[in-house]
C-alpha positions, 0 to 999 in steps of 0.5 A: 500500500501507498501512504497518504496523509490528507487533510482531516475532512477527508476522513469520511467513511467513502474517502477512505474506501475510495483510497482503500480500493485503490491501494493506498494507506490513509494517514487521515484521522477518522471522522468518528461520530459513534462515541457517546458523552452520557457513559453508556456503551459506544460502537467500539465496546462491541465487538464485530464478528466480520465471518457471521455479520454480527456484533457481540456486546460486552456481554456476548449477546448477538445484535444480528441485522436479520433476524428473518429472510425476506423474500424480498432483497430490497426490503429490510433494515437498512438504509442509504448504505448502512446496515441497523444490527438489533439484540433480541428485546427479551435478551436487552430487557433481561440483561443486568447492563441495560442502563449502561447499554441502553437505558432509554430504548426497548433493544441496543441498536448499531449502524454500520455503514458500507466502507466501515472495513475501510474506517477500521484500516484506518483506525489500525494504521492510526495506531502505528509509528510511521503514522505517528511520523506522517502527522508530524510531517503534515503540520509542516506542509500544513503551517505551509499552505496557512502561511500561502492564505494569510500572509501571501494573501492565497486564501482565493485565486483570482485567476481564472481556469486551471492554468491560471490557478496554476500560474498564480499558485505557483508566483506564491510558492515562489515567493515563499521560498524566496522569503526562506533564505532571505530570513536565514541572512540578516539584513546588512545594517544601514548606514547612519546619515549626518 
């Protein structure tokens, strides 16, 4: 695989499907919206069972996404590319857990969208050293491109088309790596006039 790192809003879960089919290793944070603030369980305390297509809570009850055929493949739980996996009602009613799990609702459920195997390589990667190395380098580029919008004044190209952007793209990386060694060396000191 390929190692990219790109900036934080590219971490949604069709980005880094498009760049895990396309062999290429996200250094991207994930963008997570699963984690809960009241102290109930979040996604991440259950674990995924990829051979049987079903979670297993901490107290190792199944939430299935089927719990019937249909004979329809159109119909059923799911939605927009994402996949709702329930508990059994009588199983969450019994469960000791239930107000750490899902205290306002009759069942647990999870949502699991279609690039989610994509998020979770991301996830694994995040927990790497050459990660570690690949955000350190993506602040300097990103300090970099900060510096283009706000003192070169590159927040907006004013030229139009591609090869005007890249004209004026490229007058500002010029000019910013022209300032680079004019701050290495001091300015000569003026002379005093009577």
């Amino acid at each position: 695989m390929h190692c990219r790192a790109v900036d934080t809003a590219y971490g949604t879960g069709p980005m880094l499907g498009w760049l895990v089919d396309r062999k290429i290793a996200p250094h991207i944070p994930v963008v997570d919206k699963s984690g809960r603030t009241d102290g109930t369980w979040s996604r991440a305390d259950f674990e995924w069972d990829p051979e049987n297509d079903r979670y297993v809570c901490p107290e190792g009850q199944d939430l299935k996404q089927f719990r019937r055929n249909y004979s329809d493949p159109n119909r059923g739980p799911s939605d927009k590319g994402t996949a709702r996996y329930r508990a059994l009602k009588g199983v969450c009613q019994a469960c000791p857990w239930k107000p750490k799990c899902c205290p306002n609702a009759d069942t647990r459920k999870i949502t699991r969208e279609e690039h989610e195997d994509a998020r979770q390589v991301a996830r694994d990667i995040a927990k790497t050293d050459a990660y570690v190395i690949s955000m350190r380098l993506r602040k300097k580029v990103e300090m970099l491109f900060a510096h283009l919008k706000r003192i070169l004044g590159l927040g907006r190209l004013r030229l139009r088309e591609p090869n005007g952007a890249n004209d004026e793209f490229l007058l500002a990386a010029t000019a910013q790596n022209l300032r680079k060694p004019a701050n290495i060396f001091p300015a000569p000191p003026k002379a005093a006039t009577p």
